[in-house]
N, C-alpha and C positions, 0 to 999 in steps of 0.2 A: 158229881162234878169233881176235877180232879184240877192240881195246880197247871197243867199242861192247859186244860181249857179253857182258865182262866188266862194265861201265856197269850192264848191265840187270841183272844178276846177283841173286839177294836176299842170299848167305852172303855174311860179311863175311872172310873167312878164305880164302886163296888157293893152291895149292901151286905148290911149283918146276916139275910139267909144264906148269901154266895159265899162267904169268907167263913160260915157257921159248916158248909158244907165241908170247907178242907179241913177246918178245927176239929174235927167229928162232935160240935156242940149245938146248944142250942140255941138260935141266932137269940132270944131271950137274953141269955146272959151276958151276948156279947151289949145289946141296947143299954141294960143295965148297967153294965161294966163301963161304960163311952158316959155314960150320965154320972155316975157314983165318984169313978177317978179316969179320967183319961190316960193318962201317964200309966197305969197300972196294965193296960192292953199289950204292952211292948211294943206294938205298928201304930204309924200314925192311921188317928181317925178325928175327922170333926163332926164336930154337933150342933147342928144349925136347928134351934126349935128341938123339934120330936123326930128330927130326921139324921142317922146317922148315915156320913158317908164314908168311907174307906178308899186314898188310892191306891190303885190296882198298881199300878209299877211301883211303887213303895211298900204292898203287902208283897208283893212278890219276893224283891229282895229280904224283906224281915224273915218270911220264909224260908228261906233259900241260906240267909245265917249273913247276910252282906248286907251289916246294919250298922 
């Protein structure tokens, strides 16, 4: 997966494997990382329960340096 296809995407809603695929990481870390310190990810994400979300027009821009 690449940020383009993420781009095209329609859902606005992103998971730690989708967002692990552009990181070249392992969406693991990023769960951990969303639980341990939020603020420390640099994009926004929330943490609802055991469920991380990520959005997709907000990863985009952190990406992209329009933050």
């Amino acid at each position: 997966m690449t940020i383009e296809d993420i781009k095209k995407m329609t859902k606005e809603i992103l998971t730690p494997v989708e967002v692990a695929q552009i990181l070249q990481c392992d969406a693991e870390l990023i769960r951990f990382q969303a639980r341990k310190d939020i603020s420390s990810l640099g994009f926004p994400v929330s943490v609802m329960g055991s469920r991380i979300k990520i959005p997709r027009r907000a990863f985009i821009k952190w990406i992209e340096g329009d933050h």
